[in-house]
N, C-alpha and C positions, 0 to 999 in steps of 0.2 A: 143620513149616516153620519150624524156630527159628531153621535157618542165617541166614533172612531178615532177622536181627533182624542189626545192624552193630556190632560194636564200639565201643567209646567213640574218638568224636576229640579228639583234646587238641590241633590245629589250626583248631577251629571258630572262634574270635577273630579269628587274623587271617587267614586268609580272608574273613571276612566284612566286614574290615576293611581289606581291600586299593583303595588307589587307585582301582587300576586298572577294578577290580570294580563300585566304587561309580563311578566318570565312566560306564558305562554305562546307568544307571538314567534311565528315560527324566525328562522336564524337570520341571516342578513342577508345568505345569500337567496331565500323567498322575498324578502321586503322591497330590495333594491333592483334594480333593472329591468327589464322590458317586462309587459304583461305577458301574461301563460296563455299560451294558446287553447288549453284546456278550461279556463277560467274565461277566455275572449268567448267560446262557444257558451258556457253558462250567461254570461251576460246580454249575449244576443237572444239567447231564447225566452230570458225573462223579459228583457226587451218587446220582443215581440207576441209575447203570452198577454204584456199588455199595452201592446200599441203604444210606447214610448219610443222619441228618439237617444233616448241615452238609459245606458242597462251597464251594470258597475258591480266589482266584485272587490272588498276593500278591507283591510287592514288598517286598526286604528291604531296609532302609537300615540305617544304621550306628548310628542309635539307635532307630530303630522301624520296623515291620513294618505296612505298610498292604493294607487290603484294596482288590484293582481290579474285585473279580468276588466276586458274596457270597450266598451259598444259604443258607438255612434260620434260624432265630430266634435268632442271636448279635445283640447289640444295640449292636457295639463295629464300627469300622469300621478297626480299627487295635492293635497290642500293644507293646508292648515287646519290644524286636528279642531280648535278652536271657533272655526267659520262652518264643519261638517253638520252634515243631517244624522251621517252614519254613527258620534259618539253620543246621541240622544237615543236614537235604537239598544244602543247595544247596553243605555243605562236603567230600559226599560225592566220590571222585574220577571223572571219567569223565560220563558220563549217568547212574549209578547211583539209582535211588528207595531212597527210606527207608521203611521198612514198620515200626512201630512195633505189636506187636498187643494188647498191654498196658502201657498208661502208665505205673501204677501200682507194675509189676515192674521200669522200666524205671528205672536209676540217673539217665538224664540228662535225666529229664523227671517223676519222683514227686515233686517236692518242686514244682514249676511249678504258680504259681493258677489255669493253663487245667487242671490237673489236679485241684485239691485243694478248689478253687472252682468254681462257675457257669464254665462249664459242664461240667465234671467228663470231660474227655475220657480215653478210655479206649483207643480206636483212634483210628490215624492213617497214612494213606498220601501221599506227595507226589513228584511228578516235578520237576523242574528246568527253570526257561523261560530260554532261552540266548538273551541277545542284545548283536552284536558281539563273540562270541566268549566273553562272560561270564555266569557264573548270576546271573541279577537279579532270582529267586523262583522259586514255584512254584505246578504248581494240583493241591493236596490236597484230601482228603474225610476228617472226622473224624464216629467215634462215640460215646456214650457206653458203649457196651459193649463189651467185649474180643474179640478174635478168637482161635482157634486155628491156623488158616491164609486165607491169600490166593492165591485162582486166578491163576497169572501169566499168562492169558490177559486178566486183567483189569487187570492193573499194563501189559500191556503197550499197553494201550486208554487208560489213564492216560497213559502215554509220550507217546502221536500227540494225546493231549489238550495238551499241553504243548506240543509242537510247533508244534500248529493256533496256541497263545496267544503263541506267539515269533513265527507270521507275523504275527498279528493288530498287536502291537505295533512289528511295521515297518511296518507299513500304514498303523497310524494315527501314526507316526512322520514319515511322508514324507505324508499328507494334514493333517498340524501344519504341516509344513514347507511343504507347498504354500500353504494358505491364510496362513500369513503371510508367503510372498513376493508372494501375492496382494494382501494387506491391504498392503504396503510400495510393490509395484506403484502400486494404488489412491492412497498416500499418493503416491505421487511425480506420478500425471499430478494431480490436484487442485494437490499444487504447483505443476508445470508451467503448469499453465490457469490459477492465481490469481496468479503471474509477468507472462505473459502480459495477464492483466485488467489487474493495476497499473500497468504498463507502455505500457497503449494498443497490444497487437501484437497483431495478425492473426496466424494461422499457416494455411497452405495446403499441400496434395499435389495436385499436376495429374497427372493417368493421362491423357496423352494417348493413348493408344489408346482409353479409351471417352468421353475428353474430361468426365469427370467430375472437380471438385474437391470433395477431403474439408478440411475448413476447421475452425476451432473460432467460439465464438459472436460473438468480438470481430470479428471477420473480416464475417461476416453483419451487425453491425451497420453497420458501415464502408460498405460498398455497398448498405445499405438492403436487403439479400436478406429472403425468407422464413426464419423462425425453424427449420422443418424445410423435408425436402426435397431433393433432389438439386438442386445446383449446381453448375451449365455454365461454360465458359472464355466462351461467347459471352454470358451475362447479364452476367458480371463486365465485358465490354470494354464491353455497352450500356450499363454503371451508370458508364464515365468519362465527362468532360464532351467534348463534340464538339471540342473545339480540343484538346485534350490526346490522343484515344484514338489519331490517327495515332504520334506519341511512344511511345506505349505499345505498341501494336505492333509498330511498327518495333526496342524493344529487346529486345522477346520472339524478333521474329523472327531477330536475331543470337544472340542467345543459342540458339536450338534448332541454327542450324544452325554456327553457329561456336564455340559453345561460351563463349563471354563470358559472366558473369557480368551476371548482369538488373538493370537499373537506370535508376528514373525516380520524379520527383513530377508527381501530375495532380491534377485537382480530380475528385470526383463529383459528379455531375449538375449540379444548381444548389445543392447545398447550401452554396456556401463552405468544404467540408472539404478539407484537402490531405494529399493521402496519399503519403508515399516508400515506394516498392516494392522489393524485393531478392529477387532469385532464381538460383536454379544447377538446372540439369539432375544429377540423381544416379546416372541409371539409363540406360542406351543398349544398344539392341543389336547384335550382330554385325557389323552394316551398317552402323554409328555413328548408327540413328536412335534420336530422343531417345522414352524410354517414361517416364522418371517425373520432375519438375519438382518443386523443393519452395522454400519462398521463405515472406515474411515482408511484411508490411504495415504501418506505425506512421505515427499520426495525428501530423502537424507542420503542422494548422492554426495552434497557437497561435505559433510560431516564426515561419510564414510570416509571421501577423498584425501578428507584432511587431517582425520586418524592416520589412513595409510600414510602419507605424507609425511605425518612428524614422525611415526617408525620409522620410517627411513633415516629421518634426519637424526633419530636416536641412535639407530643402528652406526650411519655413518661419523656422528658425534662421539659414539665409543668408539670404534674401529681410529677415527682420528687422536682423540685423549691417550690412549695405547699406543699410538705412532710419537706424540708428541711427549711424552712421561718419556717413553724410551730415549725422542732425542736428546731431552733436557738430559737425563741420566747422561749418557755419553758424552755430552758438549762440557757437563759437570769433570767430569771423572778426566776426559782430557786436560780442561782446563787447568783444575790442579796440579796435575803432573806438571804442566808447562809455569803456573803460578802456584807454587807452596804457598807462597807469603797468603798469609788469608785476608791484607790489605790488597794486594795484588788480585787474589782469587777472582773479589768479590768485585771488584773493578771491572776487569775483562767477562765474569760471569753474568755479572749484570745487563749489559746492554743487550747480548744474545737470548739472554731471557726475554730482555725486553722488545729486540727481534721478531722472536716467536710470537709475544703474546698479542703484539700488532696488529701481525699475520692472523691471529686466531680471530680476532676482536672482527678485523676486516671480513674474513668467510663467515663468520657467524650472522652477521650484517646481513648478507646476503644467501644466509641458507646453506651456507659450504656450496653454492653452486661454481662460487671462482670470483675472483676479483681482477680490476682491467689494471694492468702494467702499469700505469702513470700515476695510480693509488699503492702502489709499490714501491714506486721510486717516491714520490711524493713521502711515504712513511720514515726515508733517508735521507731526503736533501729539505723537507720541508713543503708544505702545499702551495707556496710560490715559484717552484723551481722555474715554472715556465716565464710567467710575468716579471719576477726578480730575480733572475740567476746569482747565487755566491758563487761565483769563479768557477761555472759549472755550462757547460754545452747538453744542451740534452736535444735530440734529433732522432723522428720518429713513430709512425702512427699508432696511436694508441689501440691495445688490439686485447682482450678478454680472455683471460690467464685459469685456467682450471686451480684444485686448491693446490696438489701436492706441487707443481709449478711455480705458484705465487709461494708458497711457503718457502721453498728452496732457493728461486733466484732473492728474497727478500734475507736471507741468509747469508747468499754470497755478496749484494750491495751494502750489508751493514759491515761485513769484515773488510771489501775492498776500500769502503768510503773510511772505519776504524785509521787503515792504514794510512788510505790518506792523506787524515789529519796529523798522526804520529809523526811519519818517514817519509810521505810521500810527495804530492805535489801540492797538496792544503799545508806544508808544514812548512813552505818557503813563500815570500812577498810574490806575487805573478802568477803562482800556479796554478795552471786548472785543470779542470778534470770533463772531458769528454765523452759520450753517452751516444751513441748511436746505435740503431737495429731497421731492421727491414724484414719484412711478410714473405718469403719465400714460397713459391708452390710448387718447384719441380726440384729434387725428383720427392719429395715427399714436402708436406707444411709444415712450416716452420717460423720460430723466429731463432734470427742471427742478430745478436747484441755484441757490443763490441764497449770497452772500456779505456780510454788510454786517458794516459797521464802524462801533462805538458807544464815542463817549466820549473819540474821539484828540484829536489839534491840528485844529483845521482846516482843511480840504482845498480847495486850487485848483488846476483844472485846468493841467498845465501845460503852457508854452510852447511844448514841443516834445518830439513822441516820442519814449520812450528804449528802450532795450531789454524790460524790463522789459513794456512795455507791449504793444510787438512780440509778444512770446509768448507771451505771456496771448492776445491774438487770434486765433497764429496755430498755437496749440499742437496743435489739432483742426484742420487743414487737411485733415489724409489720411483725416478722418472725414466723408463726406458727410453733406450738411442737418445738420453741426451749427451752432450758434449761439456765440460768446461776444460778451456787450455790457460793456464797462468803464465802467461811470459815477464822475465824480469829485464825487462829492454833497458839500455845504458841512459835514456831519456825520460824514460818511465815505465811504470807497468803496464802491463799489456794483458786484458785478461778476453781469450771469446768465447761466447757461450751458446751456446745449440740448443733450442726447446722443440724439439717437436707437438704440434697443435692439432686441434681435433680440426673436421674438414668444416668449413666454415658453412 
């Protein structure tokens, strides 16, 4: 049987070393790591088909030669592509096996450490595994003893060995590929669904033929549904609020039958949630009746909220500008009376403007919900009062002033502090001015503020009412039960003032 033994190729190189050849070799993660247990069973069988201790299932690459399938006590799972038996097989022409039946004789393999060393291979048979049209290894059996011939009934059991190991590697070719378009799948609806989450959207499928909706979990939260469980078109319409679900029906019901695209906000239940609904029929049949419904849910409480919200604040914005146009008017129209001079006017008109607009600036800040007392007093003595007092006492918990409150006492501190700097206890070297209140709770809340004045000229009542005085009085008008009393004490003024507070 010598014929069997092949000539020297002097093309084993680049064959082996071909592009083409080598883009076939399946990906890295077949090349690299342990052998396949599917491949271990080919190897022992061919193994044992011809009473060899060692049976190989192998992949050539371009610098090394890996084992995928591996029978008997070689302790190496890989060679150098260079030293193999396997890249002389596979650079044979055709389907041809390489039948080598002594190493040792053989020029292009005596001098190889698989020959000369551990394990001292002596015989060698190997078929060729074709795949995509290319040899991309083989699955040989090697001995350490020589042969004199080979039964070609058994090279040719070799062959269908090979064969079996080309389908095997399209197989697990296309279940690589499956599982990671799997895995990619998997990655996409997780994104989809964590989209979804971030987003606040519901997603729904309506089958109306079994009137079954398949939904994801945002959706179920949305209408309060059970966390599992089939869910119905009829639980979702009882989960909208009763003044909303006629709405919601009625746009479901053109949409099925005319085709319009679904569209509505309704509230559920009683919870205060508002929900804008969007939907489209996708699927109709023959008859143009509608079978598959698909659409999308997204929570626009907080939007709703905060529409409502700024009406209010518009509502209360004008209701205030109209309070406040009127008191400028008034403070105007006094003013003059009291200051013709229109150097005068603008003098005394000014600061009370500027009063006001403080006041406005400060509730605006905060929403017209109210500003705290010490940002009040703060807007008249300065926002050191406390740390650096000007000739000023001020004593007293700082306590959260509604607006018409703030507005009004920030009216009577701008005329009583006006005064004084003029006449009163800031208009002499020593003078100072006093500031104290207290939280009151019986018999109703309140705050009692108190203002004296230590140290000025001396103080006489006088002769007749001036502005000044007017507004100090009358500055808390629109504040029911509140109190202001002006006394013109011979030591100084003496003003107290009454706010009654909401319950804390």
């Amino acid at each position: 049987m010598k014929e069997m033994i092949p000539p020297l190729f002097d093309g084993v190189q680049e064959i082996v070393n071909d592009p083409a050849r080598l883009g076939a070799l399946p990906e890295s993660q077949m090349i690299a790591g342990d052998a396949d247990v599917d491949f271990d069973r080919l190897s022992r069988m061919a193994a044992a088909l011809f009473d060899t201790p060692f049976g190989l299932v192998t992949l050539v690459g371009k610098e090394r030669q890996w084992f995928r399938g591996h029978f008997g006590p070689l302790a190496i799972d890989s060679t150098e592509t260079s030293i193999s038996f396997c890249e002389h097989t596979i650079a044979l022409p055709g389907q041809d096996l390489l039948v080598v039946l002594d190493a040792q004789q053989d020029p292009r393999f005596r001098g190889s450490p698989l020959v000369t060393q551990t394990p001292f291979i002596r015989f060698y048979a190997g078929a060729p595994i074709v795949r995509a049209g290319q040899k991309i290894g083989s699955i040989c059996v090697l001995d350490t003893r020589e042969r004199d011939a080979v039964d070609p009934e058994l090279l040719a059991q070799l062959r269908d060995f090979a064969e079996l190991a080309s389908s095997l590697f399209a197989l697990k070719d296309e279940a690589l590929v499956r599982a990671r378009t799997a895995a990619a799948l998997k990655r996409e609806e997780w994104r989809h669904a964590l989209t979804l989450e971030a987003g606040k959207v519901g997603s729904w499928v309506w089958d109306l033929h079994s009137g079954e909706i398949a939904c994801n979990d945002m959706f179920r939260r949305m209408y309060e549904l059970p966390e599992v469980g089939t869910v119905r078109a009829e639980q979702i319409l009882a989960a909208v609020h009763q003044a909303d679900r006629s709405k919601v029906e009625d746009g479901l019901r053109a949409s099925l039958l005319d085709g319009v695209d679904y569209s509505a906000e309704a509230r559920v239940g009683d919870t205060g949630r508002w929900l804008s609904m969007r939907g489209r029929v996708y699927q109709r049949d023959a008859g143009g009746n509608p079978l598959i419904m698909m659409g999308a849910s997204i929570d626009v409480s907080e939007s709703k909220h905060t529409a409502e919200h700024t009406r209010l604040l518009l509502r209360e914005l004008n209701h205030r500008v109209k309070n406040t146009l009127a008191m400028i008017q008034s403070v105007a129209r006094q003013t003059i009376r009291q200051n013709p001079d229109p150097k005068a006017f603008i003098e005394a008109f000014s600061g009370r403007l500027r009063t006001i607009s403080d006041a406005h600036v400060l509730l605006a800040d905060r929403d017209w919900s109210g500003v705290h007392l010490y940002e009040v007093i703060a807007s008249q003595l300065g926002p050191k009062f406390l740390t650096k007092p000007d000739r000023a006492e001020v004593k007293g918990e700082d306590v959260a002033l509604p607006a018409d409150h703030a507005l009004g006492l920030g009216l009577i501190l701008h005329e009583l502090t006006t005064n004084a700097y003029r006449y009163g206890a800031w208009s002499a070297e020593g003078g100072i001015v006093r500031i104290e209140w207290q939280i009151r709770n019986a018999p109703e809340r309140g705050l009692a503020l108190r203002w004296q004045e230590i140290g000025g000229p001396k103080v006489k009542p006088p002769e007749e009412q001036g502005l000044g005085t007017k507004l100090i009085e009358r500055s808390l008008a629109k504040v029911l039960d509140s109190k202001v009393a002006l006394n013109f004490e011979p030591d100084g003024v003496v003003t107290e003032v009454w706010l009654p507070l909401p319950a804390a």
